[in-house]
N, C-alpha and C positions, 0 to 999 in steps of 0.2 A: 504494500500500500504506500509506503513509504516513497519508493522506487517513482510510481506512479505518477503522486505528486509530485515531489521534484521534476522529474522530465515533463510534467503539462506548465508547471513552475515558469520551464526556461522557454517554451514556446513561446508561453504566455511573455516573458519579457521578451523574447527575440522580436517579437510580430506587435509587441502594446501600442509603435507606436501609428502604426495604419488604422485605430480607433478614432473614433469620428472627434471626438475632445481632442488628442493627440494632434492630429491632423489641423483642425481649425486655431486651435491655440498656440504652438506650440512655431518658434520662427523656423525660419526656410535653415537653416542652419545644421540645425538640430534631427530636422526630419531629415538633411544630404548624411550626416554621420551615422544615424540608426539604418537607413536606408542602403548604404555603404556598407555598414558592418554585416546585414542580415544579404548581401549579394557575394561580399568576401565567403560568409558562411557556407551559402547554397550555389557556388558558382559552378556547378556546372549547369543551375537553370537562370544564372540571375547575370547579365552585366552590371557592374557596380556604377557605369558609366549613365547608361539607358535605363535601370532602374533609380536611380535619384531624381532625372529628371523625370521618370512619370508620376513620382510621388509629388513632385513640388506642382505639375501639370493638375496632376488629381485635386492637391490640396486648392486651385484656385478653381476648377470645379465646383467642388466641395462647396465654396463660398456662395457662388453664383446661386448653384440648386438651398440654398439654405434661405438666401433671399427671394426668391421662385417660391418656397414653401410657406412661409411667411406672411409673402403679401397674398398669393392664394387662400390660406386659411382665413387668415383675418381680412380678406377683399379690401386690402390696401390699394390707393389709387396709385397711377404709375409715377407722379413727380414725386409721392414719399418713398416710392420702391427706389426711386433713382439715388435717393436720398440714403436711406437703407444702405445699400449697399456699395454709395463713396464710402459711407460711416465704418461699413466692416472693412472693405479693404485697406483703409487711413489704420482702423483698429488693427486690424490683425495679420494684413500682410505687409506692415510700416516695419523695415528692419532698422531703421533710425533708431530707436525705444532701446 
């Protein structure tokens, strides 16, 4: 049992940070070195070159569909969606901070 845990342990941290938190919060930085380490790990399916940049790709995705969800839900009109989501990008993908 032991065994078990430990080895979903180290998944769990090799892969934590493709989590949708991880991913939105977390600067461009951060996510090229876990994204780097987990392609070193798995290279015979990962380049560490072409995997960083789909994760930084993904992560501004991510952003877009988040403000898409958003203003769908709450039938936000489109000059506050615009607004939205300078807001997130100024917020969360500013590597100035």
């Amino acid at each position: 049992m032991n065994w078990r845990f430990e080895k979903l342990s180290q998944v769990s941290s090799d892969f934590g940070f493709l989590n949708g938190a991880d991913l939105v919060e977390r600067d461009s930085n951060y996510l090229i070195k876990a994204a780097a380490d987990l392609a070193i790990k798995y290279d015979n399916d990962l380049k560490p070159s072409d995997f960083t940049s789909e994760i930084i790709n993904f992560k501004n995705v991510a952003i877009v569909k988040i403000v898409q969800m958003i203003c769908g839900k709450y039938f936000i009109g489109p000059v506050y969606c615009k607004w939205l989501y300078k807001w997130l990008v100024l917020t969360l993908l500013c590597e100035c901070a």
